[in-house]
KEDO-298338 format. One record per residue: residue in one letter; x, y, z of N, C-alpha, C in turn. Coordinates in steps of 0.001 Angstrom, whole numbers, plus 500000, padded with zeros to 6 digits. Example, Ala and Ser with C-alpha at 12.3 -4.5 7.8 and 13.67 -1.06 7.14 Angstrom:
residues 2
a513190494310507800512300495500507800513200496700507800 s512850497750507080513670498940507140512900500030507870 
end
This chain:
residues 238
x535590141712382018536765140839382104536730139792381002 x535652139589380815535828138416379781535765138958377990 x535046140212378155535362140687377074536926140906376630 x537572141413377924539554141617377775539806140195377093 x539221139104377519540058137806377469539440137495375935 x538884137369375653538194137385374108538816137984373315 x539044139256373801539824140013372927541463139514372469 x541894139088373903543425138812373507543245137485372530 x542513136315373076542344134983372252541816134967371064 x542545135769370304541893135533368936542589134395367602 x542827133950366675543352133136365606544534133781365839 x544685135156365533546906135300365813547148135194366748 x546557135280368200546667134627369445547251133658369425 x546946132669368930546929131236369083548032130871368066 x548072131542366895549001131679365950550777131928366790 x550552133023367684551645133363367989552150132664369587 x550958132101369810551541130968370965552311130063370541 x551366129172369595552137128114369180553700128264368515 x553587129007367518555255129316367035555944129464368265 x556123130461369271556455130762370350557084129031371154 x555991128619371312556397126922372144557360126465371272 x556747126557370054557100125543369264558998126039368954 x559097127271369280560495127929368749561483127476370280 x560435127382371052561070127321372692561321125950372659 x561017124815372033560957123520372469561959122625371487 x562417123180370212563502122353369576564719123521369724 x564545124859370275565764125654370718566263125156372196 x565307124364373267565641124426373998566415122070373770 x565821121943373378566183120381373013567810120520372662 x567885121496371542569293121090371262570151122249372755 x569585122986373209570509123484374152570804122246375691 x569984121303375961570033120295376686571185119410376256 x571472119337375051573054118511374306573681119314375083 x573765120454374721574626121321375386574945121153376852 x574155121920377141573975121486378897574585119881379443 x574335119013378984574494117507379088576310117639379219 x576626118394377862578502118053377818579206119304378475 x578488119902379375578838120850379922579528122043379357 x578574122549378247579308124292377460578830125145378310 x578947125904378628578848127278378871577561127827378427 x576844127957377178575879127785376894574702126886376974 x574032126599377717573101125199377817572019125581377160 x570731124896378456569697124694378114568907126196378289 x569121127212379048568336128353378662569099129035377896 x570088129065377541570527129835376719570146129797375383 x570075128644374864569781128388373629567930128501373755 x567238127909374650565638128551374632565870130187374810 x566080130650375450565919132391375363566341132553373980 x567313132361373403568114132983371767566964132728371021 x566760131383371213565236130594370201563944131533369938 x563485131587371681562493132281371775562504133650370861 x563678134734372047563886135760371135564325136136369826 x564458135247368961564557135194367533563107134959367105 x562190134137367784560922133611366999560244135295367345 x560153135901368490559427137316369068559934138454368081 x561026138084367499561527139139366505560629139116365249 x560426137885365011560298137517363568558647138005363619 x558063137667364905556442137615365183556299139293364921 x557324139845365623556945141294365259557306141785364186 x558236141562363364558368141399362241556862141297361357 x556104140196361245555182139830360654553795140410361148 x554035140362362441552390141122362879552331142606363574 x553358142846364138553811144439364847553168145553364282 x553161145703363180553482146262362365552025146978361803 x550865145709361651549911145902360952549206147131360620 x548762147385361858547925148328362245548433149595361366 x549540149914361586550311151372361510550570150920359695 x550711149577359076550811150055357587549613150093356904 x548321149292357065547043149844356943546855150939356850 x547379151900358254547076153052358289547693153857356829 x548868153435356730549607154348355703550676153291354947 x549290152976353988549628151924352833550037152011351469 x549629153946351673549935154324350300551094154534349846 x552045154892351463552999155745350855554692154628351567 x553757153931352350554548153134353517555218151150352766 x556371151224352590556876149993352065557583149205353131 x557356148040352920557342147158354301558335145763354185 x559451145280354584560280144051354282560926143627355836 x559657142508356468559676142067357258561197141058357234 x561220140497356247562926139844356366564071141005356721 x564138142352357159565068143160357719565152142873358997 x564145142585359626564205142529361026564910140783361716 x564523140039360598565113138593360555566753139285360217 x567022139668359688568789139669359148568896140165360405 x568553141418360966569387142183362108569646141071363377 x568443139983363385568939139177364441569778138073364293 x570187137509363095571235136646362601572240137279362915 x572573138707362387574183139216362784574285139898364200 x572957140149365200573077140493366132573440139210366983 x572958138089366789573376137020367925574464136507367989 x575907137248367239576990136678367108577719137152367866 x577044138040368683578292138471369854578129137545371160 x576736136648371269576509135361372186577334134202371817 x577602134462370720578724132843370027579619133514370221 x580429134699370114581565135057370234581933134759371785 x581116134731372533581236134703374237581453133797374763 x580826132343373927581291130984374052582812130583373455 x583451131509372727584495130989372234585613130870372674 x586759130119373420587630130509374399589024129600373651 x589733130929373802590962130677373275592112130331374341 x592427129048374349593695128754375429594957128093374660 x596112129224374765596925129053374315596697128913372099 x596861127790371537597100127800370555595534127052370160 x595188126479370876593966126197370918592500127169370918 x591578126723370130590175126979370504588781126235370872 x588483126540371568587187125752372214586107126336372228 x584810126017371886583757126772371638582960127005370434 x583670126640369375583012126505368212581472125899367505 x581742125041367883580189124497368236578953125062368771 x579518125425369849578426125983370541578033127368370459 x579060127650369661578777129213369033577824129251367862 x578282127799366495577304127573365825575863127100365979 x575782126642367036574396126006367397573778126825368003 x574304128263368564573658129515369023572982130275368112 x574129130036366954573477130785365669572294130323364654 x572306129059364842571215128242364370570188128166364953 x570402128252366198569083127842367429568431129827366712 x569128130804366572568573131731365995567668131848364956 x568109130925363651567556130635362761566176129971362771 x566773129135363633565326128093364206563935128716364746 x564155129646365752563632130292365910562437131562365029 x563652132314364191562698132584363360562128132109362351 x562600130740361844561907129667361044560530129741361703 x560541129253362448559139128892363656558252129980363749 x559019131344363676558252132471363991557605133172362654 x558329132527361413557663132956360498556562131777359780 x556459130973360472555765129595360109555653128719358929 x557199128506359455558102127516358197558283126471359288 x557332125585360104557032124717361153558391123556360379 x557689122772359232558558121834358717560116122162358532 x560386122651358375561990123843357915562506123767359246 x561720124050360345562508124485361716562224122900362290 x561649122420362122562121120833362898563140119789361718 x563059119925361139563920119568359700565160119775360238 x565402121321360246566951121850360799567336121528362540 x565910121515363719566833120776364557566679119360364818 x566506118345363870566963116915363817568300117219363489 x568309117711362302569900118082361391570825118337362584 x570489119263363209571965119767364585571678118927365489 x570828118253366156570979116994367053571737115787366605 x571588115713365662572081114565364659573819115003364964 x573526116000364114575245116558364099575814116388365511 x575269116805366878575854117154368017575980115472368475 x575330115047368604574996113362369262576192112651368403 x575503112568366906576799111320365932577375111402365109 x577276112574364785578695112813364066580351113181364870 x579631113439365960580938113728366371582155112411366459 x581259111619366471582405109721365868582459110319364398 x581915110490363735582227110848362195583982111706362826 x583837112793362735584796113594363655585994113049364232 x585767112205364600586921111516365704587659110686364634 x586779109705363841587249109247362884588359109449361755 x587762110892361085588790111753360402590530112637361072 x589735112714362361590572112911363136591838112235363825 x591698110702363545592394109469364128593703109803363853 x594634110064362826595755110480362435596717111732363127 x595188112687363302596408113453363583596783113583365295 x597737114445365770598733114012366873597353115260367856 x597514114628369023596687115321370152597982116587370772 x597589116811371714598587118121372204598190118129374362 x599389118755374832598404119099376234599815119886375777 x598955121094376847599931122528377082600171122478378563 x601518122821378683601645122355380139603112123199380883 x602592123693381973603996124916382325604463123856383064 x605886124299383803606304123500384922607483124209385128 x607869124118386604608948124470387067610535123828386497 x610985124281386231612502124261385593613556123425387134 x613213123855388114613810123539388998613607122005389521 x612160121926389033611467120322389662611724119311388413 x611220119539387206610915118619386493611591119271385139 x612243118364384603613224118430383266612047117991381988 x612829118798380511611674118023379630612073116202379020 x612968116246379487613505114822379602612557113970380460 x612405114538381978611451113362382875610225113702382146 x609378115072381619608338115053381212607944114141380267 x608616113842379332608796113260377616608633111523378086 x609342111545379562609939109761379733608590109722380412 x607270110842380944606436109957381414605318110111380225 x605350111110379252604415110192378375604809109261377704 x605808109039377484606064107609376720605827106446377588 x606080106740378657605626104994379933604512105084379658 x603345105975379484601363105580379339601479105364377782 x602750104734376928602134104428375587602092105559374630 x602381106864374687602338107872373795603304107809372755 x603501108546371965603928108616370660604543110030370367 x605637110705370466605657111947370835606101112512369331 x605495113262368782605569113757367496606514114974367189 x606041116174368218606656117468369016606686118245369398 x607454118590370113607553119837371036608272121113370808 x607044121973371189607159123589371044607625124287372481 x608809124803372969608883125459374261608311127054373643 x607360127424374467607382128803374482608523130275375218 x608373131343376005609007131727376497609065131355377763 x610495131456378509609957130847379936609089132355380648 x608864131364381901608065132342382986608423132415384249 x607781133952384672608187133854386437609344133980386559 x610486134701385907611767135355385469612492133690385546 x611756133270384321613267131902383386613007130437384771 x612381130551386110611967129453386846610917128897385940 x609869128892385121609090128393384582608994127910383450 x608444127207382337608602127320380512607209126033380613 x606890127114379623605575126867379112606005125205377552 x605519124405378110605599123323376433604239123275375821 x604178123049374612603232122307373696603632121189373255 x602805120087373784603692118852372923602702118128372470 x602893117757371086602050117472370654602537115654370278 x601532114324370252602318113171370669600561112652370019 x600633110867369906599610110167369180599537109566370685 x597973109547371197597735108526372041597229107195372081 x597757106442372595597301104990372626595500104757372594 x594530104336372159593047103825371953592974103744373565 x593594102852373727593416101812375599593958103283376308 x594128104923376060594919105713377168593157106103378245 x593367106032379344592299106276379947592842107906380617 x592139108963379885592500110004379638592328110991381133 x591455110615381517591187111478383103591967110885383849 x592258109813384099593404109123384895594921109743384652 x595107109934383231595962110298383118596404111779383496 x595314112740382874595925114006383533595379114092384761 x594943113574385621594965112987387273596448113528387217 x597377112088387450598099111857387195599354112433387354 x599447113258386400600341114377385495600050115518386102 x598564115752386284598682117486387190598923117329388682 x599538116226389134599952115700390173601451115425390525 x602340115459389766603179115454389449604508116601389924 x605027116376390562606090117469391285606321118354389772 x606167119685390107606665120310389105606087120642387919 x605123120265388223603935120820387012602470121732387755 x602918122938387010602402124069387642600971124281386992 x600698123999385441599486124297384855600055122854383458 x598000122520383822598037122045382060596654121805382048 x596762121579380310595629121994379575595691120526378575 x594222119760378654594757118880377937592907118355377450 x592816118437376307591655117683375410591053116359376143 x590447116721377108589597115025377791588348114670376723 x587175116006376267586202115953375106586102116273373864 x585877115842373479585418116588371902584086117672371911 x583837118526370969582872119361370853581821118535370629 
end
């Protein structure tokens, strides 16, 4: 028994633990941002991607040995193939986070930070230690404060909520007269087709909100409202 255990604990043993933690512990850090603002993707998601990107890369680099030793003469070897296949393989996990409502998309972010937490991973797994904590300060950074960077650039342009409602209850006249009572700014409005044979019509309206609008109160509020059947309205940022 202790000969088994000797055997497994050797220098790449220990080699391939540590990358391993080490790929699990800044993949799983930035998936906790995640988790925190509630994506769809959190905190194991982004440690499993991590992990299994660093296990790729490990086999990549050590898998392998034995069998090209064996046949070194004739056998050519480019451990970065197995790194590419998992960069373009993990894009169908970001594609899964991405959700399209109406004219809108949501998910972007967290699709990129899936793809990175990939990178990260095999950074770690190929033991580029400095490189892979380097890059997740860089995306914590990004996820935590830039997103005021973001908001900033963003100040100008007009917000939007998508919002159906019954034709019978509520006019786009009363709709229009109650964002303007919370202070809005109404820039404009898109009717789509109506719905539910012509009882329904879908708006996009797009309008500048007041700094002081206290935004959950408001679509409280509004999805409360006689005659408003569905809406969709930006409370976070990515």
């Amino acid at each position: 028994m202790e000969w088994e255990i000797s055997a497994w604990l050797n220098d790449e043993s220990y080699t391939i633990l540590t990358r391993i933690l080490l790929a699990a512990f800044l993949a799983g850090i930035i998936g906790i941002e995640r988790e925190y603002k509630r994506h769809p993707a959190g905190f194991r998601t982004h440690m499993l991607v991590g992990v299994g990107a660093c296990l790729a890369m490990l086999m990549a680099l050590f898998g392998f040995q034995d069998y090209l030793y064996a046949n070194e003469d004739f056998v050519r070897y480019d451990p970065s193939r197995l790194a590419s296949y998992v960069i373009s393989g993990v894009g169908f996990l970001g594609a899964g986070t991405i959700i399209v409502q109406g004219v809108s998309i949501k998910g972007l972010t967290t699709a990129a930070s899936i793809w990175v937490v990939a990178a990260i991973g095999l950074a770690a797994g190929a033991g580029m230690y400095f490189a892979a904590v380097i890059t997740t300060i860089i995306v914590l950074l990004s996820l935590f404060f830039l997103n005021n960077v973001d908001r900033f650039f963003k100040n100008d342009l007009p917000e939007k909520i998508e919002i159906t409602v019954d034709k019978r209850s509520i006019t786009l006249a009363y709709l229009l007269d109650i964002l303007e009572d919370n202070g809005m700014q109404i820039q404009k409005v898109r009717a789509a087709t109506e719905l539910d044979d012509g009882k329904q019509v879908f708006y996009v309206i797009f309008f500048k909100a007041p700094k002081t609008l206290d935004q959950t109160s408001f679509y409280d509020n509004l999805l409360k409202t006689k005659g408003v059947v569905n809406l969709e309205m930006d409370l976070t940022r990515e």
